[in-house]
N, C-alpha and C positions, 0 to 999 in steps of 0.2 A: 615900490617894492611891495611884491604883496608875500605879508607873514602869515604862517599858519599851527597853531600850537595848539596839540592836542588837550584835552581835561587832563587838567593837573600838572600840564606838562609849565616848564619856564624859560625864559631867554638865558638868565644867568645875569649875574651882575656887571653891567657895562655903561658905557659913557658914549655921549655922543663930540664929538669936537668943534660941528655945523649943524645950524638950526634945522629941526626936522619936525615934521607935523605927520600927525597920524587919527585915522575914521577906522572903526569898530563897525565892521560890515555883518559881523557873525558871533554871534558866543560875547563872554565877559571880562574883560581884564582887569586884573589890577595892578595898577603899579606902585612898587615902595620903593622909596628911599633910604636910605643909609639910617638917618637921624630917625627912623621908623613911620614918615606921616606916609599914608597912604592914598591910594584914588582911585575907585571902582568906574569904572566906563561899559556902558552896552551898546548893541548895533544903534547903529545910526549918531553915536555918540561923538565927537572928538577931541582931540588936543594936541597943544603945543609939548615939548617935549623938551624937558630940562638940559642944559647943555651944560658940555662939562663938569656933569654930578652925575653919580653911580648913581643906578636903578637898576629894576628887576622887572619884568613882566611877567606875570601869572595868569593862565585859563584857571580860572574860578569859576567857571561853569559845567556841564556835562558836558556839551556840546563842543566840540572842537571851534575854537576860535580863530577867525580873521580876519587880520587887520592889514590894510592900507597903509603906507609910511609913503612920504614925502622929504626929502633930503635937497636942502640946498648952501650945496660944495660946489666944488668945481672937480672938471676932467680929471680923474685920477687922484684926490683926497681921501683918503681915510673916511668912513662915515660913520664908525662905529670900534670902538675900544673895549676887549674885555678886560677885566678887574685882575690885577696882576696876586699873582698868585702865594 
């Protein structure tokens, strides 16, 4: 799936429930956690992505960011949970 998030813009706080990987094709992100540790990523960058723990993604750049994801679920899984409200 490819994401696209403008500067300054964010995912919002969400979870994933199957392991998903993601590359930094364009622009910066950062991602925080709950417990606040964070992790700045640039093109050409990637990672593994925390599973079943809240996160955030942010363009922290000018540049509109995007990125790449990789999901591996099966046929009709859920592949992404937002933060109950």
């Amino acid at each position: 799936i490819l994401i696209e998030i403008a500067p300054g813009g964010e995912t919002g706080w969400h979870m994933h429930p199957v392991p998903s990987f993601g590359m930094v094709l364009e622009g910066e992100l950062e991602v925080r956690l709950k417990d606040g540790r964070t992790k700045r990523l640039k093109a050409g960058e990637a990672l593994a992505e925390v599973a079943n723990t809240l996160h955030n993604g942010r363009n922290v750049g000018a540049t509109p960011l995007k990125l790449v994801v990789f999901y591996a679920g099966t046929v009709g899984q859920t592949l992404s949970i937002k933060e109950a409200p």
